[in-house]
Wavefront OBJ file of the C-alpha trace (Angstrom):
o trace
v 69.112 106.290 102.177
v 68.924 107.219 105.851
v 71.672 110.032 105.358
v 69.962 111.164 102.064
v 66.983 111.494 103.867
v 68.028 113.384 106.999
v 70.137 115.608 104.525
v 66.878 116.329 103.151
v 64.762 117.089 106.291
v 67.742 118.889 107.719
v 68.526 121.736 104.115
v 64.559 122.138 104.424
v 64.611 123.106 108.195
v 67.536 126.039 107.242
v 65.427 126.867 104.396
v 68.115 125.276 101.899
v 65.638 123.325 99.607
v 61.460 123.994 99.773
v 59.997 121.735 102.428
v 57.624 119.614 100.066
v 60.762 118.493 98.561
v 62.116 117.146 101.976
v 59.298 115.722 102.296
v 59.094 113.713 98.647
v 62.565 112.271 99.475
v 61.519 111.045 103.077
v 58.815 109.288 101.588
v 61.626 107.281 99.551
v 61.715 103.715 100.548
v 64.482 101.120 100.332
v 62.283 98.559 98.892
v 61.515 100.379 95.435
v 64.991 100.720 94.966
v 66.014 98.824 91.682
v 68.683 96.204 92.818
v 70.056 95.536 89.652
v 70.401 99.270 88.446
v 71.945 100.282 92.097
v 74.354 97.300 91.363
v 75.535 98.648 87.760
v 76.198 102.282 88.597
v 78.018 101.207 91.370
v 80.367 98.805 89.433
v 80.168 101.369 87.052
v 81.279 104.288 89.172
v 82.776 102.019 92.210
v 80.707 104.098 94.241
v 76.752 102.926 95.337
v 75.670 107.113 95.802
v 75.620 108.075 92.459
v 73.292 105.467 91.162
v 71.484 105.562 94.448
v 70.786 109.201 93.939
v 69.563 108.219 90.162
v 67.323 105.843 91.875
v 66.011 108.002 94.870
v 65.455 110.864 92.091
v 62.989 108.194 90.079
v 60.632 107.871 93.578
v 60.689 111.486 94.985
v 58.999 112.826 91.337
v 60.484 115.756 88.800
v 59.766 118.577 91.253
v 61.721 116.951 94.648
v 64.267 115.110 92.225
v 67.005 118.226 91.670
v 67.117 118.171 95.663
v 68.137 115.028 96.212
v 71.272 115.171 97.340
v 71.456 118.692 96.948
v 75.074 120.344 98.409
v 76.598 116.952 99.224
v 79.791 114.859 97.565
v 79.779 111.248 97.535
v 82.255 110.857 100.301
v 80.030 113.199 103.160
v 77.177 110.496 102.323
v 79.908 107.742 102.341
v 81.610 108.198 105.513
v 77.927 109.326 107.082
v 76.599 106.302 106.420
v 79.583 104.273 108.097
v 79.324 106.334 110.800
v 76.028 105.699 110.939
v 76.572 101.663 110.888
v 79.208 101.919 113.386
v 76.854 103.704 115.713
v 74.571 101.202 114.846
v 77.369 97.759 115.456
v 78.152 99.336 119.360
v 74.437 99.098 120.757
v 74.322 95.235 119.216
v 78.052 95.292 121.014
v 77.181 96.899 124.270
v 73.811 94.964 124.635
v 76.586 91.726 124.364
v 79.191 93.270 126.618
v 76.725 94.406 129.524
v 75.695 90.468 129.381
v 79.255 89.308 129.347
v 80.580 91.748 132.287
v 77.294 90.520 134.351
v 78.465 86.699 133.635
v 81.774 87.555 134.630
v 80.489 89.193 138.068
v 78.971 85.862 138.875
v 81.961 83.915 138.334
v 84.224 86.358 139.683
v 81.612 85.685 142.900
v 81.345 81.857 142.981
v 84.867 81.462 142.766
v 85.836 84.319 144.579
v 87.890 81.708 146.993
v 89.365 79.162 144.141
v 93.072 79.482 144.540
v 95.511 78.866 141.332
v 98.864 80.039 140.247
v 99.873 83.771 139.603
v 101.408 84.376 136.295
v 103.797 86.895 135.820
v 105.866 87.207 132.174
v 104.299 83.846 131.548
v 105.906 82.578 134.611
v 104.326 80.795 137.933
v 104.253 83.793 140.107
v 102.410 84.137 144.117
v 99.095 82.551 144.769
v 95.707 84.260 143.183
v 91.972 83.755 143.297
v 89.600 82.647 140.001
v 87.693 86.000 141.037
v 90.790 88.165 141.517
v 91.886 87.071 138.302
v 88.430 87.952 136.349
v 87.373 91.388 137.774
v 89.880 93.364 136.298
v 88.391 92.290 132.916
v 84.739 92.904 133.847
v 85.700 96.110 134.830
v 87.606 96.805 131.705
v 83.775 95.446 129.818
v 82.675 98.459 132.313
v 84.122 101.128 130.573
v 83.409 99.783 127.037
v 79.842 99.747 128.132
v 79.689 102.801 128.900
v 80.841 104.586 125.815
v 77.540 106.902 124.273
v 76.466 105.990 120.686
v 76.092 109.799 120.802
v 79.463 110.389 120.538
v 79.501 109.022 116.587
v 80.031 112.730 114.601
v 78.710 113.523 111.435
v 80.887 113.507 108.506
v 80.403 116.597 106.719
v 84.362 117.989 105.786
v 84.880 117.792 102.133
v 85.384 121.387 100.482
v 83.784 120.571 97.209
v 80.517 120.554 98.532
v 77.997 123.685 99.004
v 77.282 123.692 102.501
v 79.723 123.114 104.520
v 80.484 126.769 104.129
v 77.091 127.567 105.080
v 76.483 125.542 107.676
v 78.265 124.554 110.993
v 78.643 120.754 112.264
v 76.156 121.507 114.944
v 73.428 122.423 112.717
v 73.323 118.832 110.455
v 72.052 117.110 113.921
v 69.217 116.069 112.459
v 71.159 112.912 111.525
v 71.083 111.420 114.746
l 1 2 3 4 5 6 7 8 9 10 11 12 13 14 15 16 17 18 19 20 21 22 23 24 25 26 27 28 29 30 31 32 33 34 35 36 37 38 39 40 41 42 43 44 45 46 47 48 49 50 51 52 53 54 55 56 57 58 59 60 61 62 63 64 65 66 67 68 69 70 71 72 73 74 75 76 77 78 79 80 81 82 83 84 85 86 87 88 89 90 91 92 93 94 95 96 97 98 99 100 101 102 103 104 105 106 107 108 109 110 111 112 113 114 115 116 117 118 119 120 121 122 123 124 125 126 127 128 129 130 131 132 133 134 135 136 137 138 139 140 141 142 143 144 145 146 147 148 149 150 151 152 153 154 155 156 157 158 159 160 161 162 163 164 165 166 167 168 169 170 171 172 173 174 175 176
């Protein structure tokens, strides 16, 4: 629904479909979404955007309803919406990596001294410390950290639908 939705806001702003239509179809909520019928068209089809398109078109009203959608294939809202999830999956990950590197940082600390065996090929190898052996990985946690959820593209590339050829990537921001 999100993508349907931003599609919606985003055709109005480039004067794609009236405004008042964009508008209907943001007012679309999840909840009034028939469960049962978005469960049949999608066994039906194998796909959940066709029969969530019949059901978004049955809130938005006749006038908004031909919009829904409008210009789009079911694989740009398909691999949208994963990209959207997956944006969605690395703050819950970061949040848990930014506590795991600062745990790390206070072993890596308290045993900063602790001497045990080098390995090398899964072999004894010269003497180490507990906190020489962990900072390496907290620094690796570092760099995952720091990767940008804005970095997650939208996926707009099939070459059945209308406006790709209209539009350029830059302009369907209003997904983020």
């Amino acid at each position: 629904m999100e993508v349907e939705i931003a599609l919606g806001r985003a055709e109005a702003h480039f004067g794609v479909i009236p405004p008042k239509a964009a508008e209907q179809i943001a007012e679309a909520r999840a909840e009034k979404i028939n469960i049962e019928a978005l469960t049949k068209g999608t066994l039906h089809s194998g796909f959940p955007i066709i029969a969530l398109v019949e059901e978004l078109r049955k809130q938005v009203g006749s006038e908004a309803a031909p919009f829904v959608h409008w210009g789009a294939t079911t694989q740009d809202i398909m691999d949208t919406a994963c990209i959207l999830q997956l944006r969605s999956a690395t703050e819950l990950f970061k949040t848990r990596l930014t506590e795991i590197v600062r745990d790390l940082s206070v072993l890596a600390g308290r045993h900063r001294n602790l001497v045990l065996a080098g390995r090398t090929h899964g072999q004894q190898a010269l003497p180490i410390t507990f906190g020489i052996k962990i900072a390496p990985g907290s620094r690796r946690f570092c760099v995952i950290c720091s990767v940008s959820t804005k970095f997650f593209p939208v996926c707009w590339w099939s070459n059945s639908a209308v406006l790709p050829g209209r539009w350029r990537h830059s302009e369907l921001r209003g997904l983020r």
